[in-house]
C-alpha positions, 0 to 999 in steps of 0.5 A: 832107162828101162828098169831090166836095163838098170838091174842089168847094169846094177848087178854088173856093179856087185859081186855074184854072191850080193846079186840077192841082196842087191835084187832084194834090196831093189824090190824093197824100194820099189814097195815103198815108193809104191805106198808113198808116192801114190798119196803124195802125187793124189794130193798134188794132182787134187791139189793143183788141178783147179788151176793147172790140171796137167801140173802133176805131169810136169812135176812126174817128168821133173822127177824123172830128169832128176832120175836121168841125171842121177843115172848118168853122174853114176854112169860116168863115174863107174866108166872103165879106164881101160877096155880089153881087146876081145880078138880071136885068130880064127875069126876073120871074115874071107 
């Protein structure tokens, strides 16, 4: 999922007066992912090219279906049981 997509959905999730917080919050994590996860792939990408150089990328698309599957469990869990009929009596098509 794009992350505009996802903040558009995450911030459909909180009420108006926590979007910053929730923004805020978002960027946060995407600083810290930043200053971690870039050591920890180097050292796996310098770890394992000897024997397998294209590992690292197996192991980002292993993350990313772990992040697929989470955004779905969430997805799934926050669908409406109910939908409202959006009809307007001046918008026929003749």
């Amino acid at each position: 999922m794009p992350v505009p997509t996802m903040k558009a959905v995450m911030s459909n999730m909180v009420p108006q007066t926590q979007q910053g917080s929730l923004f805020a919050l978002i960027a946060c994590m995407e600083s810290l992912a930043g200053v971690f996860f870039i050591p920890v792939w180097n050292s796996v990408f310098g770890t394992t090219v000897f024997f397998m150089p294209g590992l690292v990328f197996l192991c980002f698309a292993g993350t990313l279906i772990i992040q697929s599957a989470l955004i779905s469990v969430v997805q799934c869990h926050k669908r409406p049981t109910t939908y409202e009929v959006l009809e307007d009596d001046n918008d026929h098509i003749n």
